[in-house]
N, C-alpha and C positions, 0 to 999 in steps of 0.2 A: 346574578341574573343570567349570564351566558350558560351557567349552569342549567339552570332550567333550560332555554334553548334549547340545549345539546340532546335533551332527555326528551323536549318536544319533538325533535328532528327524526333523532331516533324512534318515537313511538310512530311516527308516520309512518317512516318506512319501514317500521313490524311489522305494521298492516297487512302488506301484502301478503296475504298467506297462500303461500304457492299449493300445498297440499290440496285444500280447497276450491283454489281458482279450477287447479287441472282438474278435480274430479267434476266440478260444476259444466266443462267444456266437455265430458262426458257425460253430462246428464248423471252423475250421482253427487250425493252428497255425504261427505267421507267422515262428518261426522255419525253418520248411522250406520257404519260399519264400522267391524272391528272392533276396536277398543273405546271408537268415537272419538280418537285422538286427532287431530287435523296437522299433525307431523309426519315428520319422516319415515317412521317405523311403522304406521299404522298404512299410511300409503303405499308404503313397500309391500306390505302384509296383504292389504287390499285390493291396491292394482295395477302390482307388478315391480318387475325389476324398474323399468324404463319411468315410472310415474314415482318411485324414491329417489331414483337418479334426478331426476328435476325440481324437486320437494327440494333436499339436501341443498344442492347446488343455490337454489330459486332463495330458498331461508337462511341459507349462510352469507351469501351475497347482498342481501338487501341490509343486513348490517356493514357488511364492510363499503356500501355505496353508501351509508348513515356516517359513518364515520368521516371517508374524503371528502364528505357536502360540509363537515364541522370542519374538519382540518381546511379548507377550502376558504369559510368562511372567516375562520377565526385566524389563517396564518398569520397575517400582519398584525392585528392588535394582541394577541394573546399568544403568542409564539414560544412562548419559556414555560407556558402549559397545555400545549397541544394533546402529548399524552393521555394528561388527567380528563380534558375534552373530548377525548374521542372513548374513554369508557365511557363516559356519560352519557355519549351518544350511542354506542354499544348496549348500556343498561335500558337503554331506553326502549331500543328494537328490539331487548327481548322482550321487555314490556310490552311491548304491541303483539307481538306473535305470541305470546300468551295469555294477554288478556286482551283483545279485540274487540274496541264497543260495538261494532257492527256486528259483532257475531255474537251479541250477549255475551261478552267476557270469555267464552269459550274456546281457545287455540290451542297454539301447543305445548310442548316442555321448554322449550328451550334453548334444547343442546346444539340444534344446526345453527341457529341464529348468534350462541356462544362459538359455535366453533368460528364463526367470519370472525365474531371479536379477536377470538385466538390469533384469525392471521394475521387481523391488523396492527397487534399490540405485542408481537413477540419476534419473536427471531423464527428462521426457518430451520433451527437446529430444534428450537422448543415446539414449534409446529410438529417435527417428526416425533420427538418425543412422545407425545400425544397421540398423535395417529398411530403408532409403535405401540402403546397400552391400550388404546380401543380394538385396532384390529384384534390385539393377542390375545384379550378377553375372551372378548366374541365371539374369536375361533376357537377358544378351550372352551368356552362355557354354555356356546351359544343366548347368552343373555345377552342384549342390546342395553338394556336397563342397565348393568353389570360396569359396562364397558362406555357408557355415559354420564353414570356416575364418579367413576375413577378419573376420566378427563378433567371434570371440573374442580378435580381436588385439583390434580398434578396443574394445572391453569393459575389455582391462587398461587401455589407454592413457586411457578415461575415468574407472575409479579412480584411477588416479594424477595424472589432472587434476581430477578433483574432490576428491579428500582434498588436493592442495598447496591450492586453492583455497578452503581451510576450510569446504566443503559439510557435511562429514562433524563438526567440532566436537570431535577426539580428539588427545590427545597424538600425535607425529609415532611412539613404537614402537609403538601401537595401530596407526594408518596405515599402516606399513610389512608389519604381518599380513595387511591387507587386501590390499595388491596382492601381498604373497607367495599367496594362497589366488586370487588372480585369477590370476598366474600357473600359478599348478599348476592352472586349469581349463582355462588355453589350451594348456598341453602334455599336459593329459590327453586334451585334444580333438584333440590333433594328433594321439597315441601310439594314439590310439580309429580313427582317420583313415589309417594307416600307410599299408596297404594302395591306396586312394584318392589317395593323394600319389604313391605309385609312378606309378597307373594314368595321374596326368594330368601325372606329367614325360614318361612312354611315351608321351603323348598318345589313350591308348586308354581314359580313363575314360569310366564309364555317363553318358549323359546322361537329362535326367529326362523323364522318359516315366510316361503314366498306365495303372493298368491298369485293365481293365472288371471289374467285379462283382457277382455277380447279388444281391447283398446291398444295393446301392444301390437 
């Protein structure tokens, strides 16, 4: 049962989809631009530097506040599985940010909402890690796609190295939930991604480009 909680907890605060709220206080609505993607790239893309920066921020954040509301809630009874608790809560918010009933299922990928999980669930040596193969991507490739995809690999493979490594402190079937819920965020992110995978074995994927807006 706490399980499910953690996953309700978390889809609430997926909800908040920053991308959208900002463009709505602009009077646009960001799913009809662009890509129609209601994430970070697409908001960067559309309206501006200053409007990614607060997408990012806004959707990595409302995971990692999804998470301290479980760990919060749960420290006292469930304290020898807080870990496994707070992916749940993690899987959950990205649940909501990408599939939003309010918005007819419609949100984003993912990846910002994955990266808060990142910071809550790792080390800040693995956080860099990550940050270290997205930027380098990026900046060789100019694919966003590219360099979002690769995160969520390197992601499972640091829970699975951290849970073998006893970072985590839980029986090994607790352990194996976690990187099952790490997995299913890297193929949720691949399956979010489809499209984009196509575009850059075609070699015809969007590269990341800024757009001007008079809101900056």
């Amino acid at each position: 049962m706490e399980r499910i909680i953690c996953v309700c907890i978390g889809y609430a605060f997926g909800l908040l989809q920053t991308g959208y709220l900002y463009g709505r206080l602009h009077h646009i609505d960001i799913r009809k631009q662009g890509s129609g993607n209601a994430g970070t790239t697409n908001a960067l893309r559309t309206l501006g530097w200053k409007a990614g920066a607060v997408t990012l921020l806004g959707d990595a954040f409302k995971c990692v506040f999804a998470v301290l509301a479980v760990q919060q809630i749960f420290k006292n009874s469930h304290a020898d599985i807080l870990p496994l608790l707070s992916m749940y809560a993690g899987m959950g918010a990205v649940l909501g940010h990408n599939y939003p009933f309010y918005m007819k299922f419609k949100g984003g990928k993912g990846i910002a909402a994955t990266a808060g999980l990142l910071l809550s669930t790792t080390t800040p040596v693995m956080v860099l890690v990550c940050l270290a193969a997205f930027v380098g991507i990026v900046a060789a490739t100019r694919y966003v796609s590219a360099g979002s995809l690769a995160v969520v690999v390197i992601y499972l493979l640091e829970i699975v190295y951290l849970g073998e490594t006893g970072t985590y402190g839980m029986e090994t079937g607790y352990l194996y939930e976690m990187y099952g819920i790490a997995a299913f965020l890297m193929l949720s992110a691949f399956f979010k991604h489809r499209e984009n995978i196509k575009r850059l074995l075609n070699g015809n994927e969007n590269k990341i480009s800024v757009g001007k807006s008079k809101h900056e």
